[in-house]
N, C-alpha and C positions, 0 to 999 in steps of 0.2 A: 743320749736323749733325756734321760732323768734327770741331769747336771739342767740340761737348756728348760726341760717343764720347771724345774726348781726356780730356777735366776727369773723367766718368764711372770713366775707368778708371783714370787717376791718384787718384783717391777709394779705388777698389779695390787699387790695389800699393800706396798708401802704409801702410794698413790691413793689408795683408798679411805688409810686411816686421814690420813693430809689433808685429802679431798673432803673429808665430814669435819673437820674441825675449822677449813679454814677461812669459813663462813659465818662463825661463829661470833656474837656481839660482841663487840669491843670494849663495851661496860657491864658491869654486873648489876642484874637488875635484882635478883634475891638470893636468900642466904643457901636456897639448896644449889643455885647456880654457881656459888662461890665457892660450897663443898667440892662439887665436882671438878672446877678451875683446881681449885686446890689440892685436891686429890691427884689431877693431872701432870700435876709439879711433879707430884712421887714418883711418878711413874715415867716422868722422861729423865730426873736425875740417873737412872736405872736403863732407859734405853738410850740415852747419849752416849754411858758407858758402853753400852754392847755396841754400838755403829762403830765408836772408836776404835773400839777391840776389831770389826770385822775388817774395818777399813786398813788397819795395822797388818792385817793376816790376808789382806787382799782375797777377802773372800766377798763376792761380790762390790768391790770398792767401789765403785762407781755409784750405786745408788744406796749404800751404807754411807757415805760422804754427804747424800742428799738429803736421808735420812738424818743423820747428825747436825746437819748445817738448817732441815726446819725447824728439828726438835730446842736447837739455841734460840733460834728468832722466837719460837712460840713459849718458851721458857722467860723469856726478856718479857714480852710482853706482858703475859700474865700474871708477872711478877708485879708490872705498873698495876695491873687492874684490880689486885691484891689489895696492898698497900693503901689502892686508896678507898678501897670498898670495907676494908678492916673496921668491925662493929664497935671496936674496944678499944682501949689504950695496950692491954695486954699482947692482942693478936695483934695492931700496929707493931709492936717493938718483935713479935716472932720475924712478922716477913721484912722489918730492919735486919734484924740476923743474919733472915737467909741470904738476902740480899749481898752482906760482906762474904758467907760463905760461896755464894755463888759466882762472884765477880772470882774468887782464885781457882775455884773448879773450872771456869769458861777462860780462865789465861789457858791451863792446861789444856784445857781440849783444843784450843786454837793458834799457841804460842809457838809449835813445830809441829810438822809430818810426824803421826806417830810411831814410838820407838816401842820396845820393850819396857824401857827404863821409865818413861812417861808414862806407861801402859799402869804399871806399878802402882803410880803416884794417883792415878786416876782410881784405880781401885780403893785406894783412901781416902782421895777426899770428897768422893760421893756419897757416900755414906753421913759424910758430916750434913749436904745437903740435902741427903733423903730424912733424916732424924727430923731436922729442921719442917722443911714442906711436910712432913708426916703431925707435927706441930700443930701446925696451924690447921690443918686438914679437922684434928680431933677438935681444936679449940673453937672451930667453926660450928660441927658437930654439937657440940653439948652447947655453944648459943642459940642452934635452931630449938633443940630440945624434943626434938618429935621420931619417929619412928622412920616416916621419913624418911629425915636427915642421916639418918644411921645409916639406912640401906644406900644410901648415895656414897657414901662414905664406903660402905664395903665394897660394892661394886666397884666403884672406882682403885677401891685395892687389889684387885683382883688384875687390873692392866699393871699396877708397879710389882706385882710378884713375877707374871710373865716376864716381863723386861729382867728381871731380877733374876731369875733361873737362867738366860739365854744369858745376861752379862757373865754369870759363871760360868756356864758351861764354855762360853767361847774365852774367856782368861784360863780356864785348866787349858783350854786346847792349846793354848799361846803358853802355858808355862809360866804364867804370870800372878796367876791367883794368890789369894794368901793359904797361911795352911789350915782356916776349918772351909777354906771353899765350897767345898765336897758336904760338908756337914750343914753351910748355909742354904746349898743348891737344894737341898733334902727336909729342911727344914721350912721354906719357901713352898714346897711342891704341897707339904704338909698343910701350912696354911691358904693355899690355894683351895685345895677340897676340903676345909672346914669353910672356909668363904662360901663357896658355892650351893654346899649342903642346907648352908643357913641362907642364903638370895631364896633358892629352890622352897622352901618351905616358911616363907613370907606368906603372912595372909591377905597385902594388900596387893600383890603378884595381880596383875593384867595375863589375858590369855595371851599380848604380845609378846609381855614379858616372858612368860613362860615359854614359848616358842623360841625365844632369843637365850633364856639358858640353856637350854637344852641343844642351842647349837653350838654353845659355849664348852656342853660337855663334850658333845662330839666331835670339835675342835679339839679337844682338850687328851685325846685320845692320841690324835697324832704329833701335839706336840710332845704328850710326856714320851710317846718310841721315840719322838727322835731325840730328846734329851738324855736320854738313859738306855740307847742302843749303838754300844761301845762299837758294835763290830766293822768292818769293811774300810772304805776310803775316808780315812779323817777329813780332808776338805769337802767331799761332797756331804758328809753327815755335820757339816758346820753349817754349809747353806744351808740344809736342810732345816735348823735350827733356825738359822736367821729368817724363813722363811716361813714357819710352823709358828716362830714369836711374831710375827706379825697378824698372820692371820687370828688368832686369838686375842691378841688384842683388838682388833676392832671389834672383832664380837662384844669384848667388856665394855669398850666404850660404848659401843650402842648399848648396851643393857644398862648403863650408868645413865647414859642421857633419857633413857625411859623413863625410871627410878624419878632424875631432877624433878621431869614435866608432868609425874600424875599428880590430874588435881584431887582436889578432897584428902591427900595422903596426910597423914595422922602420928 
């Protein structure tokens, strides 16, 4: 029965995060909208990885597969709306980068059924596309120059460390990790609750916003057990995983698309 609420409701956030983004304007109309796009790069280079990894472990594959297959399309995309919304010659030439980096990470995720051996490879070269999208994220950032733009920016980090904890925790599960995995996953969890401590204690905080961290923390409660409660059935504490990174992420992203849309922010 916990296996079927798990899978159930991971059916349900996976559709949910999908379902708020996938409405979203096709052009970027200003720079904290661009943050956030950009910000979002981070954070699917990171849960591309993990769908991969579950789909590899057939741990929920089916809609891990779904999961992986929007998070390419809305990677693609925003990649175009990037590019051409880019303020600078600087940040144009960042998302030319990521762009070569990400056409060899998207052979990978799509080029065969995943292996172990792929699984590896993937663990590598995402990374090179997280630095990058992380890039342009900051250099957007310090073009808005506002306070703002900062907190769009953390927030939005706050979705690529979740995705971040779950791709490691499901590569230790799979044997595939590299060796400070353990030390990244912990390192990650770290900077999640310095993120949050600093959103939480914003001055320009809406009582929306603040309703929506705070569901964030209590989110954030269930996913760190299941990240870091070794005991029982390894697959059903993977869905569980899969399922706990989803829900917290849409939490972030709503508190990030808050952040974009206050006016007056400073």
């Amino acid at each position: 029965m916990k296996k079927l609420l798990a899978a159930l409701g991971f059916a349900v956030l996976a559709f949910g995060f999908d379902a708020a983004i996938h409405d979203a304007q096709a052009q970027i109309a200003n720079v904290n909208e661009a943050i956030n796009k950009a910000g979002r790069q981070r954070m699917l280079s990171q849960r591309m990885a993990k769908a991969y990894l579950q789909v590899g472990q057939d741990i929920d594959a089916d809609r891990s597969k779904k999961i992986l297959d929007g998070s390419i399309s809305l990677f693609d995309r925003q990649l175009v709306e990037l590019k051409n919304f880019a303020p600078t010659p600087e940040i144009k030439n960042t998302y030319l980068n990521l762009e070569r980096a990400w056409l060899a990470y998207k052979d990978v995720l799509v080029g065969a059924k995943p292996s172990a051996e792929a699984a590896r490879r993937v663990m590598e070269i995402n990374e090179e596309v997280l630095s990058l999208a992380h890039q342009g994220t900051v250099q957007l950032e310090k073009h808005s120059g506002t306070t703002q733009g900062r907190l769009v920016n953390i927030a939005g980090r706050q979705r690529m460390l979740s995705q971040r904890m779950a791709k490691f925790y499901q590569a230790i599960n799979w044997g595939v990790a590299p060796a400070n995995g353990v030390a990244e996953m912990d390192k990650a969890r770290k900077e999640f609750l310095d993120g949050l401590k600093e959103l939480e204690s914003a001055s320009i905080n809406t009582q929306a916003i603040r309703d929506e961290l705070a569901l964030g923390r209590q989110q954030w409660v269930f996913f760190e057990n299941a990240l870091f409660n070794r005991g029982g059935d390894k697959k059903a504490a993977a869905l569980n995983v899969a399922t706990t990174s989803e829900r917290i992420l849409e939490v972030m992203n709503n508190a990030t698309g808050m952040y974009e849309k206050l006016q007056g922010g400073k």
